[in-house]
N, C-alpha and C positions, 0 to 999 in steps of 0.2 A: 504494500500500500504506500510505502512512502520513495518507490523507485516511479510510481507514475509522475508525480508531483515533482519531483526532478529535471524528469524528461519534457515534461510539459514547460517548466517555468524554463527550459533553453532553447524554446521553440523559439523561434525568430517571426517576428512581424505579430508576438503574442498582446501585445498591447494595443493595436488597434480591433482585433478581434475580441478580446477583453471588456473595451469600451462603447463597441455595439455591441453586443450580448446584456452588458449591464443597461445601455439606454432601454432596449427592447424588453429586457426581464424584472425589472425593479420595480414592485410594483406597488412601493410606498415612494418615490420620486416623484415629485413634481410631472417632470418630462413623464414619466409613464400615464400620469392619469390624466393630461392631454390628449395621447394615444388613446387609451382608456374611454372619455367619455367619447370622443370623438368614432372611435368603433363602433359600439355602443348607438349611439345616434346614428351612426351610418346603416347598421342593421333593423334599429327600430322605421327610419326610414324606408327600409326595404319591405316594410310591413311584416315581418319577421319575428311577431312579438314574444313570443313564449324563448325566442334564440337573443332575444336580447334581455328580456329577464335573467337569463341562464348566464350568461355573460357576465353580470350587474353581481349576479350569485357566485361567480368564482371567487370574486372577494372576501367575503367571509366567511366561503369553505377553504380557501386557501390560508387564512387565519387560523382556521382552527383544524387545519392539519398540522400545523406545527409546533402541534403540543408534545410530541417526543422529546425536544428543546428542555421542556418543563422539569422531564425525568431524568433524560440521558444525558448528562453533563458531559460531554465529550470535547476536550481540545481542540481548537482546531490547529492548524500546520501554525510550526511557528519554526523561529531558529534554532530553537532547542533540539530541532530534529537535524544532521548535519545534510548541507546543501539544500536545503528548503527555507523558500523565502515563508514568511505568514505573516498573520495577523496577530496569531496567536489567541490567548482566553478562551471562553466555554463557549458552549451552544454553537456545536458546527455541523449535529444532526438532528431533525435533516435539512438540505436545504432548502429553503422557499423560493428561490429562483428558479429551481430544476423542476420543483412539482407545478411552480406557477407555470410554467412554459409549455409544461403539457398538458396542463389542465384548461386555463385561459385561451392561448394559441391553438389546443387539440380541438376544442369547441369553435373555435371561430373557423379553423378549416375545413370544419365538419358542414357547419352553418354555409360555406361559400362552395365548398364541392357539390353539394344540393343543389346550388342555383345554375350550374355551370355542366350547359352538355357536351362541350370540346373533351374527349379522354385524356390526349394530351397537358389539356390544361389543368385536370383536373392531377394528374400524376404530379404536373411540374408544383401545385399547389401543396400535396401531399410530401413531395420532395424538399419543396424551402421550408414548412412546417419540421420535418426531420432534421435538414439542417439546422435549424435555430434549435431544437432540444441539443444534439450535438455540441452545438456552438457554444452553446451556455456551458454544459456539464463539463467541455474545455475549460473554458474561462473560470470558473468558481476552481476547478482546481488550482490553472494554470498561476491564481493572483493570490494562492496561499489560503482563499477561508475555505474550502472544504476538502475532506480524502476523497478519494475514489469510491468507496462503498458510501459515504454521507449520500454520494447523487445517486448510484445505483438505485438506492434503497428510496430517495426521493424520488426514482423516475417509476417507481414502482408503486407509490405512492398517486405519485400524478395519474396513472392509470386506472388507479381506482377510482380516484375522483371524476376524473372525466369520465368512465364509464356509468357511472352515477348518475351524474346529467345527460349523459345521453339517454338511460334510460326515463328519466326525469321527463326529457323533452320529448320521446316517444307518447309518454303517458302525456300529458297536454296535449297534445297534434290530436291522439285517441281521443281525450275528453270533448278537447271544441269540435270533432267531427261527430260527438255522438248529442251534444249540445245544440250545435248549429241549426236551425231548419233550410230544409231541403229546398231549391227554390223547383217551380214545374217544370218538369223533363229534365232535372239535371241534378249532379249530386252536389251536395255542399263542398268547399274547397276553402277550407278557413285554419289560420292560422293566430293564437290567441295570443 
């Protein structure tokens, strides 16, 4: 665990990659809730309500996924360890960058692949989504706050949350279509 954070912190060109990963994953920043509402509105715009509820909702299921923090006092990288840059002090699992990214970002590409009948685009969609969990789970290591197993275990985390709301938004889509009245000759098509 502590030869990956090694190898990472002598990646070359790590600090620009670093610093988009963090503008994009921070999701008590300024800059992030910018992006934030502005998603958010962009989707609610799209009439897309129960996906922009769901969105508005990673936030404070992303809070309180990180209540292992609470329990597991865990180090994080510091110089104590030889050749690792860190932070150093507690609470380094898990990370909330790693689960936000897949949680917040796995819903919003979920919410745009939906809208989106090019395959290609829809692949290239799902692909920059991958990259940015990637990207992140680099960077938290590569700048010292977290090990390797902190994001592992947050990206495992993130999965479950996002599986969550997806099932979440499945069950709304099923409600407002069993809610909805039917209009004549045709089925309802409503999204809550």
């Amino acid at each position: 665990e502590q030869e990956l954070p090694r190898l990472f912190q002598k990646s070359p060109g790590r600090h620009a990659i670093v610093d988009a990963a963090n503008f994009l994953a921070s999701a008590i920043s300024l800059e992030f809730m910018v992006i934030f509402v502005v998603v958010v509105g962009a989707v609610a715009a799209l009439r897309m309500h129960s996906g922009a509820f769901l969105l508005v909702l990673t936030f404070p299921v992303h809070v309180l996924a990180q209540f292992p923090k609470a329990i597991i006092e865990r180090p994080r990288p510091s110089a104590a360890y030889p050749g690792i840059d860190g932070v150093g002090g507690y609470l380094s699992f898990p990370s909330g960058h790693a689960e936000f990214v897949i949680s917040f970002y796995g819903l919003l590409t979920y919410l745009l692949v939906g809208q989106v009948r090019s395959r290609p685009a829809r692949w290239a969609m799902v692909a920059g989504w991958l990259g940015l969990v990637l990207t992140t789970g680099f960077a938290r290591i590569a700048m010292g706050r977290h090990w390797p197993i902190d994001i592992l275990a947050s990206y495992g985390i993130g999965v479950g949350v996002l599986s969550g709301l997806l099932w979440l938004h499945h069950a709304l889509r099923a409600a407002a279509r069993e809610l909805a009245p039917t209009p004549p000759g045709g089925a309802a098509t409503v999204d809550p």
